[in-house]
PAZAPA-4460 file (N, C-alpha, C; in steps of 0.05 Angstrom, whole numbers, plus 32768, in hexadecimal, padded with zeros to 4 digits):
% residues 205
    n_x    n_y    n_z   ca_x   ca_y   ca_z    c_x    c_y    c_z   seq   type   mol
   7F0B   821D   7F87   7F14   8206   7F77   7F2A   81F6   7F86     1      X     A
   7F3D   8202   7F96   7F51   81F7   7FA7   7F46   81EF   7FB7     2      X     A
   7F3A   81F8   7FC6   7F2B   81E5   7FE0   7F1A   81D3   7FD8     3      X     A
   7F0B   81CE   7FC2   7F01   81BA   7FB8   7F10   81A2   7FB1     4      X     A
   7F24   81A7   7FA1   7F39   8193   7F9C   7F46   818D   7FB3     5      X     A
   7F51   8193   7FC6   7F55   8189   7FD9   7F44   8177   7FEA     6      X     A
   7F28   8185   7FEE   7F15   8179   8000   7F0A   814F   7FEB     7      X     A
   7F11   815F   7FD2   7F11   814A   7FBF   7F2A   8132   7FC5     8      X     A
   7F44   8132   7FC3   7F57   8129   7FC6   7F53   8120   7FF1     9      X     A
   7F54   812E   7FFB   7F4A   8125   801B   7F38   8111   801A    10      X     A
   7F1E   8110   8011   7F09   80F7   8012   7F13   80E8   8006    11      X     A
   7F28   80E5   7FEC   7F37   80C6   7FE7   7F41   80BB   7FF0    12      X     A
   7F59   80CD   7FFD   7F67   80C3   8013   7F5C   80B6   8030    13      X     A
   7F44   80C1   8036   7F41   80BA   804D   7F2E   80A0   8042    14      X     A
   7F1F   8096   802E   7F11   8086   8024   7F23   806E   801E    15      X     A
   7F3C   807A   8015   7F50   8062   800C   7F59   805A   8025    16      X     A
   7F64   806B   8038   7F6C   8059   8055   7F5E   804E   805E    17      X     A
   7F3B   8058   805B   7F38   803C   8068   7F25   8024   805E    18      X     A
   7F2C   8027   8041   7F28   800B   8039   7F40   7FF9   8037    19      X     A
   7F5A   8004   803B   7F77   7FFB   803C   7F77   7FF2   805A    20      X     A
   7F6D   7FF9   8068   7F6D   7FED   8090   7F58   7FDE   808B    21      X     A
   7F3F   7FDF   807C   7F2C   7FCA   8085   7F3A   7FB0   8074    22      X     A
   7F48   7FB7   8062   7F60   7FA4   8054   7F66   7F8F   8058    23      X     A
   7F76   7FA3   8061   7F97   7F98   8079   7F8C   7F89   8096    24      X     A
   7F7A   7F8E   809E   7F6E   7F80   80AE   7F63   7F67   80B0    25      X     A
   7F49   7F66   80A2   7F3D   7F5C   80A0   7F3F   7F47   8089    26      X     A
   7F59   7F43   8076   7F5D   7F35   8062   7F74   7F2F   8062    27      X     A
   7F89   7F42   8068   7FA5   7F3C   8069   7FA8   7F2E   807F    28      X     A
   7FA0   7F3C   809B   7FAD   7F2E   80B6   7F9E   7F1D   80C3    29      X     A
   7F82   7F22   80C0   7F75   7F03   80C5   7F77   7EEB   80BE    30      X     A
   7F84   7EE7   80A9   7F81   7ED1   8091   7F9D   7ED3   8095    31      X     A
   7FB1   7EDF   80A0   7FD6   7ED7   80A5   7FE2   7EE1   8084    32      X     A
   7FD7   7EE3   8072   7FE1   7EF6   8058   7FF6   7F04   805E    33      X     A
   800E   7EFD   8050   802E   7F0E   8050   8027   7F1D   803A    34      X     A
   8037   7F40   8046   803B   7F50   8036   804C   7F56   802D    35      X     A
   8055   7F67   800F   806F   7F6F   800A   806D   7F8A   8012    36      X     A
   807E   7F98   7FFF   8087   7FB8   8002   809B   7FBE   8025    37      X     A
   8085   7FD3   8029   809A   7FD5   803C   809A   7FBA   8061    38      X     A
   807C   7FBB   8065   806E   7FB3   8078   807F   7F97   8073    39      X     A
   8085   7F83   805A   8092   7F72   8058   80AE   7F74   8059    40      X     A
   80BC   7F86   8051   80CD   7F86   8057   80DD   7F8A   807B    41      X     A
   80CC   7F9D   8083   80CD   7F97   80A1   80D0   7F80   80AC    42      X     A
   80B6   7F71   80A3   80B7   7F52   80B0   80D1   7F45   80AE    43      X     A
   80DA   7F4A   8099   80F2   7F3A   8090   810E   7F44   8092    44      X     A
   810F   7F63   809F   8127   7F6E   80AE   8122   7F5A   80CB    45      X     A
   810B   7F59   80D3   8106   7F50   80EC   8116   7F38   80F0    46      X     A
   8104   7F20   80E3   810A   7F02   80E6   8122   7EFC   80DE    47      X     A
   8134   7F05   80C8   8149   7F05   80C3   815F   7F13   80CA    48      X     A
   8163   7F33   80D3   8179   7F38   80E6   816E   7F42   8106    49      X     A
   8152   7F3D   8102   814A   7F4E   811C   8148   7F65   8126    50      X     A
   8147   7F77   8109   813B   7F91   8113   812D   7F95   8115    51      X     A
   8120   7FAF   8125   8106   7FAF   8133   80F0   7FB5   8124    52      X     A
   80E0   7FB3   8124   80D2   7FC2   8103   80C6   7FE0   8113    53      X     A
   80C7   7FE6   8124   80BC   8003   812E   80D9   8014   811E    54      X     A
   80EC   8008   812A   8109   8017   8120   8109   801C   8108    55      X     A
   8107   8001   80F0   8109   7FFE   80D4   80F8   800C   80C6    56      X     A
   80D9   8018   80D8   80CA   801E   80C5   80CB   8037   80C4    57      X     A
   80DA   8045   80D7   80D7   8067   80DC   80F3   8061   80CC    58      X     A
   810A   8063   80C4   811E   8066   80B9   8113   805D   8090    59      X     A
   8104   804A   8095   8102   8045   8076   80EE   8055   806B    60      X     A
   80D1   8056   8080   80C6   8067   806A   80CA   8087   8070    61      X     A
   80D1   8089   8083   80DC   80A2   8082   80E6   80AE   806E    62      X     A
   8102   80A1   8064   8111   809F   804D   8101   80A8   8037    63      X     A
   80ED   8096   802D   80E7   8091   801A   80CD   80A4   8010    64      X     A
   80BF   80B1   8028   80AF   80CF   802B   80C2   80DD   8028    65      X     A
   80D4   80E5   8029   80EC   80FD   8026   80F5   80F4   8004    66      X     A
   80F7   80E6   7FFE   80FE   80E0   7FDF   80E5   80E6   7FD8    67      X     A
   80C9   80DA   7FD9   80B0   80EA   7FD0   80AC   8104   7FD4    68      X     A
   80B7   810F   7FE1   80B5   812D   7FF4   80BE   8141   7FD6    69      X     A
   80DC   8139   7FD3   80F5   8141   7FC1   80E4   8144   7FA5    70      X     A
   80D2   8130   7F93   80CB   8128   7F7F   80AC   8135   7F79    71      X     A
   809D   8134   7F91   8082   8139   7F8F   807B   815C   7FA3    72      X     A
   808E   8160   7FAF   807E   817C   7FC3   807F   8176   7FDA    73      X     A
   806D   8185   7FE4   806A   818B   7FFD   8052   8184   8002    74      X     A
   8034   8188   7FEE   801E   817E   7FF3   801E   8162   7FEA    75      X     A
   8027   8152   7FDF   802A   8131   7FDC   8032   812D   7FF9    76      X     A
   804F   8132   8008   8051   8132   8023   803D   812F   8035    77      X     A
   8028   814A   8034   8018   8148   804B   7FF9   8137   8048    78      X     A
   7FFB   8135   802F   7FF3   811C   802B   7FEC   8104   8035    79      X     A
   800A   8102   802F   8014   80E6   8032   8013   80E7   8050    80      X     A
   8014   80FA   806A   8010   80FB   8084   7FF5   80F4   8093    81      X     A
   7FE7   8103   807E   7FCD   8100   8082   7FC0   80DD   807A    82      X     A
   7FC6   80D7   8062   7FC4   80BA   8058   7FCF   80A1   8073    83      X     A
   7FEA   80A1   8076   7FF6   808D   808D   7FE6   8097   80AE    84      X     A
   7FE0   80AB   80B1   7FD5   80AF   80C8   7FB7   80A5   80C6    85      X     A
   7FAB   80AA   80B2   7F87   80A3   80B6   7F87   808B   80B0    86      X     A
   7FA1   8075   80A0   7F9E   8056   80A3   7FA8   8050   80C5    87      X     A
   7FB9   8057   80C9   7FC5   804B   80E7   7FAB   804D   80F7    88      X     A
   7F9D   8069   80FE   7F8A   806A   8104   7F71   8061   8100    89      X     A
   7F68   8057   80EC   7F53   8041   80E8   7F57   8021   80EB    90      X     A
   7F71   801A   80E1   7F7E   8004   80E1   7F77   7FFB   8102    91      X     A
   7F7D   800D   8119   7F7B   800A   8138   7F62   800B   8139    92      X     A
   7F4F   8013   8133   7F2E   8014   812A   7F2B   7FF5   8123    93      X     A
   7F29   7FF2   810F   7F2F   7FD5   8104   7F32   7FC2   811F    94      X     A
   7F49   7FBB   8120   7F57   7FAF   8130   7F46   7FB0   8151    95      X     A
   7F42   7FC6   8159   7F29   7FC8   817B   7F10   7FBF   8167    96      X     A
   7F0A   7FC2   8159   7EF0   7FB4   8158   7EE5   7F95   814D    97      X     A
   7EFA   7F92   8144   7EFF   7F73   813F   7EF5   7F6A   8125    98      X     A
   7EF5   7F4B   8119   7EE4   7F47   8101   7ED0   7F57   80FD    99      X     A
   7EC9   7F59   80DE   7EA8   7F6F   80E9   7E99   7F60   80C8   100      X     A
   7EAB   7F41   80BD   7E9B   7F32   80A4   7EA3   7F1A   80B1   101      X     A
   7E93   7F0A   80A5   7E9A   7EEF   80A7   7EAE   7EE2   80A7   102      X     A
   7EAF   7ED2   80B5   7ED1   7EBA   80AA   7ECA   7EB5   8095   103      X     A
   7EEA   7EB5   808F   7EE6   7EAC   8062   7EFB   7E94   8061   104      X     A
   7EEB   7E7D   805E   7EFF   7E6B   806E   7F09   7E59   804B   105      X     A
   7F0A   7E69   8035   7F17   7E65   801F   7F36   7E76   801C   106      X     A
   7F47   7E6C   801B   7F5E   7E7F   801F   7F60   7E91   8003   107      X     A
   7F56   7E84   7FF4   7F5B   7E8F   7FD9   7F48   7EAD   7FD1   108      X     A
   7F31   7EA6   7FDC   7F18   7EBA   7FDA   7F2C   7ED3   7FF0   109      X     A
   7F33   7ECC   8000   7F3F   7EDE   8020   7F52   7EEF   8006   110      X     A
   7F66   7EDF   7FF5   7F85   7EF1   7FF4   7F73   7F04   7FD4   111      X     A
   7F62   7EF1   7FCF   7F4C   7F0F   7FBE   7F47   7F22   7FC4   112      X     A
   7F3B   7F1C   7FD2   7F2D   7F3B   7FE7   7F46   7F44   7FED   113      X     A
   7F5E   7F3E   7FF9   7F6E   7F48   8010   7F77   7F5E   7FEF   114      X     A
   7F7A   7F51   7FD9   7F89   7F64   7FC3   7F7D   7F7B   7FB3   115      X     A
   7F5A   7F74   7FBC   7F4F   7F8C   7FAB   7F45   7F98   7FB2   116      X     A
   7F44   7F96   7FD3   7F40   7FAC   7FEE   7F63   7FBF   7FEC   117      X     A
   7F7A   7FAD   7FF0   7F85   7FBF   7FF7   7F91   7FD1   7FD8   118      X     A
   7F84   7FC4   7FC5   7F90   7FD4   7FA5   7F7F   7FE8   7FAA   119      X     A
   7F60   7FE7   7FA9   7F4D   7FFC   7FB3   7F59   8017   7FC7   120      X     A
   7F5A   800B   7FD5   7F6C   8019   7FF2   7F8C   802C   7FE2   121      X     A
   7F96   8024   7FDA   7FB7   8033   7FD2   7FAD   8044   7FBE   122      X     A
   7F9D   802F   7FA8   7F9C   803C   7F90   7F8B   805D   7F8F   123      X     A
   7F76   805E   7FA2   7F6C   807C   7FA4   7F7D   808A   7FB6   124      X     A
   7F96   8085   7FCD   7F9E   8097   7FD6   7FB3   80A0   7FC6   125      X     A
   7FBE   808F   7FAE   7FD4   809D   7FA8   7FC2   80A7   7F8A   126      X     A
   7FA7   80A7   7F87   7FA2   80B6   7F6F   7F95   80D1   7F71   127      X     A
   7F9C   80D5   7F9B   7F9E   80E8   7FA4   7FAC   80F6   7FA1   128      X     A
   7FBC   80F0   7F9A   7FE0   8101   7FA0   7FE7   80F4   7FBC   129      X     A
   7FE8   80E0   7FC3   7FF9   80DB   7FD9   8003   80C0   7FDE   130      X     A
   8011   80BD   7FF0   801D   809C   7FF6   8010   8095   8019   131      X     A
   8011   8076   8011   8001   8076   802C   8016   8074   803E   132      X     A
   802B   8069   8030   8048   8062   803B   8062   806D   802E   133      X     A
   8077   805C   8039   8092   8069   8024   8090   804E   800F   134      X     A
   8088   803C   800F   808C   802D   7FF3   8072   803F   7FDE   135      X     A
   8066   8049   7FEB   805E   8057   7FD2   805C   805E   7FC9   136      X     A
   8068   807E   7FD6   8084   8094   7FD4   808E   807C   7FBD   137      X     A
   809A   8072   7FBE   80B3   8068   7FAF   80A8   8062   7F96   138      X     A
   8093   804A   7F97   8082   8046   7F7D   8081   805A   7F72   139      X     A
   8070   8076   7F6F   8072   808D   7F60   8081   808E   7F57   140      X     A
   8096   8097   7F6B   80B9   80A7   7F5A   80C2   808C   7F46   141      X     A
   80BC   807D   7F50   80BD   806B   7F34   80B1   806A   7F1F   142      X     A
   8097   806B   7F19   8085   806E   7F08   8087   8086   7EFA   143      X     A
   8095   809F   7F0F   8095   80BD   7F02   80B0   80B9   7EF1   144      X     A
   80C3   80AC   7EFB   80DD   80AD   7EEA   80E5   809A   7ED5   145      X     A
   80D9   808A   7ED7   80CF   8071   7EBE   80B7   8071   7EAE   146      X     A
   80B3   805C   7EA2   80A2   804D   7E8F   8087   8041   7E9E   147      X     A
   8099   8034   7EAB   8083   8025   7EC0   806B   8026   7EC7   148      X     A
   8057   801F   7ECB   803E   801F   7ED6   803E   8018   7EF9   149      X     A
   802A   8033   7F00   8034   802C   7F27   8028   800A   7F2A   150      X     A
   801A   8002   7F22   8014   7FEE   7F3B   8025   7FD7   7F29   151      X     A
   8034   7FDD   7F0E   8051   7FC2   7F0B   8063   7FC5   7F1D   152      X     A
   8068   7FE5   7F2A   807C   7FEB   7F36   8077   7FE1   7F52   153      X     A
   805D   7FE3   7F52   8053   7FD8   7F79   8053   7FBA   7F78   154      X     A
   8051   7FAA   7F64   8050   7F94   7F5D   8072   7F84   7F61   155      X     A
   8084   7F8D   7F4F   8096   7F8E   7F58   80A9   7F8E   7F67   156      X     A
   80A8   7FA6   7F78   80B4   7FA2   7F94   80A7   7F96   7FA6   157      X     A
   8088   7F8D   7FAA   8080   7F80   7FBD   8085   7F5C   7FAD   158      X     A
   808E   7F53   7F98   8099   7F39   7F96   80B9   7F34   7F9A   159      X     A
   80C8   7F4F   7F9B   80DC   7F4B   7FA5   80E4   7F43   7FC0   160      X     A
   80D3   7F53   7FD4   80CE   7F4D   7FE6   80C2   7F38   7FF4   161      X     A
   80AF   7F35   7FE5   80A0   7F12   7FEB   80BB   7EFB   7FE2   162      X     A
   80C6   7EFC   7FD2   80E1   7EE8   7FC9   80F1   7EED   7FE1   163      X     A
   80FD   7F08   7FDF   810E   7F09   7FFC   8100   7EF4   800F   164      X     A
   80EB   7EFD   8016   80E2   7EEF   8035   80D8   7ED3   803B   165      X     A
   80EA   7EC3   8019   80E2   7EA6   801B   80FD   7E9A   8032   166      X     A
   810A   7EB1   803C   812A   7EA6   804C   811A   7EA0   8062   167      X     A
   8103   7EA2   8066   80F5   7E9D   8081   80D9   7E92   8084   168      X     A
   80C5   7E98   806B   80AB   7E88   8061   80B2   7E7C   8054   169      X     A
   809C   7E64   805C   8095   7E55   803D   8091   7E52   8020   170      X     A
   808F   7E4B   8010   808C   7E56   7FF4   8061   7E4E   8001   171      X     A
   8055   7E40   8006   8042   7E42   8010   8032   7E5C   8018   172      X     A
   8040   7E64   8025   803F   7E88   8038   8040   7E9E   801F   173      X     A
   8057   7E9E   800C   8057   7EAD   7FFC   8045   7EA8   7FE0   174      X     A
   8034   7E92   7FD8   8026   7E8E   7FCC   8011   7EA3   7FCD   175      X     A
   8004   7E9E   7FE1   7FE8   7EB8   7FE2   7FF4   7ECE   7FDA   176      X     A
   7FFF   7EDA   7FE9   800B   7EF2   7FE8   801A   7EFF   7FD6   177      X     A
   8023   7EF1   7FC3   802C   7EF3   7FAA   800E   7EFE   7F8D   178      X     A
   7FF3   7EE6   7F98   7FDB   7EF1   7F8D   7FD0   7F09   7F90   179      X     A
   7FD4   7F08   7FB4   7FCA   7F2D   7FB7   7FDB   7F40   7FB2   180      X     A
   7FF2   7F43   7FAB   7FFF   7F5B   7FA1   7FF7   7F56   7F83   181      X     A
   7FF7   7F41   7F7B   7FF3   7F3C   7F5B   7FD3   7F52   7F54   182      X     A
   7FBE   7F4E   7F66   7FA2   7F52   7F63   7FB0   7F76   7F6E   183      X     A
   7FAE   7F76   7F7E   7FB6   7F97   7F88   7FC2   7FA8   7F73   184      X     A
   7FDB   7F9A   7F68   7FE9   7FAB   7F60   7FD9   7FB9   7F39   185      X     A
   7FC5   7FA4   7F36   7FAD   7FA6   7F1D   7F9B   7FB8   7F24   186      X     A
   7F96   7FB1   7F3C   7F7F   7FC0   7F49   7F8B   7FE1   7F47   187      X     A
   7FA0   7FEA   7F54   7FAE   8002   7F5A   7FB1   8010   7F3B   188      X     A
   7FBA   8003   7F25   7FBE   8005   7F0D   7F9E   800E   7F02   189      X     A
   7F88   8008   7F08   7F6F   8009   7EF8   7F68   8026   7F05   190      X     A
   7F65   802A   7F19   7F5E   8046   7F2F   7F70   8058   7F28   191      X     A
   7F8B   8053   7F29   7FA4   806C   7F22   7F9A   8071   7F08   192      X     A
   7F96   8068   7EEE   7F9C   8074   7EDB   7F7C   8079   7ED3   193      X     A
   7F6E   806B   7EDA   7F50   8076   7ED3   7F4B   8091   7EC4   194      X     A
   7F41   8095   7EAE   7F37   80A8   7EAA   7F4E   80C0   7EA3   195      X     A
   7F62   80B5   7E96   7F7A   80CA   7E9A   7F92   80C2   7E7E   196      X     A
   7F78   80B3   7E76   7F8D   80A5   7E4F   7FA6   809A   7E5C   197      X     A
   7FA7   808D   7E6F   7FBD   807E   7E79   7FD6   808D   7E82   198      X     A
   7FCE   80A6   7E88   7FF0   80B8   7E86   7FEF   80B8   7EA1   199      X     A
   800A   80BD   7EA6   800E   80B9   7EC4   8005   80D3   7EDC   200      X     A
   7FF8   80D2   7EED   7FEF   80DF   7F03   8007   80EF   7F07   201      X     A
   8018   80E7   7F09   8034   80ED   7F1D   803D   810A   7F0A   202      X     A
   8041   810C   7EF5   803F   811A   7EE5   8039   8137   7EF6   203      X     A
   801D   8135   7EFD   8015   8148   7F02   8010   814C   7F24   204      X     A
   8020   813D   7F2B   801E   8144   7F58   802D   8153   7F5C   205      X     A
***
């Protein structure tokens, strides 16, 4: 039964990374789509004081897997190792093999897809038990210690972050991008609680 559930929980994760890299690729970064959470907030340590984002991103989500670590275990952890490693690694897949759909030369149709690929994408790895990142480490422990619903909480901090990063975009720039966390963070909300009378996952990781 344990190795089932695991082998069960493994194929989400690895299903969710890489509909989250064919994502992020192919909808977010082709089409120039700004992100929030953490990947945005990088950008915007960057352009605004100039930190490096290799630096910023091992110190934040680091962080923020060790606060998930503290709240959820040791198997959410390796998880969550396994999740950020099989996206990086497909994402570079992605990326060497180049477009692989058509130009979608509607921006609006692009920041659709870009939100219900990557809601698709988060929402089964963390209804794995895991985070793909440290913002989503964080989302949980929020969701677990509140009221909240995860994808208001992912919703949330990725418009905080999109506001932050109008010190350097356009309100133009953050328009789309504001849609696809809006669409993602619905999307993540319909997959997390599926089938579970709405009670929270986290509950039980």
């Amino acid at each position: 039964m344990a190795r089932r559930r695991f082998l069960e929980s493994l194929g989400k994760i690895l299903l969710g990374s890489f509909i989250l890299a064919f994502g992020f690729y192919n909808f977010y970064y082709l089409n120039n789509i700004t992100e929030g959470g953490v990947l945005g907030l990088l950008l915007l340590l960057k352009n605004v004081f100039n930190i490096e984002p290799s630096i910023a991103n091992i110190i934040i989500d680091g962080a923020l897997l060790l606060i998930g670590y503290k709240f959820f275990g040791k198997k959410f952890f390796i998880y969550s190792v396994i999740a950020s490693v099989s996206f990086s690694f497909l994402y570079e897949c992605f990326e060497y093999i180049g477009p692989i759909i058509p130009q979608i030369h509607s921006m609006l149709l692009a920041t659709i897809l870009a939100g219900i690929s990557v809601g698709l994408g988060v929402g089964l790895i963390v209804k794995a038990g895991a985070a793909a990142g440290g913002d989503d480490a964080l989302a949980l422990v929020i969701a677990k210690t509140t009221s909240l619903n995860i994808g208001i909480v992912y919703l949330l901090g990725d418009v905080v972050v999109l506001i932050l990063s109008l010190t350097y975009l356009s309100l133009f720039d953050i328009f789309y991008s504001l849609i696809a966390v809006t669409i993602s963070g619905k999307v993540i909300d319909l997959i997390y609680y599926h089938n579970n009378n709405s009670q929270k996952i986290t509950e039980n990781i």
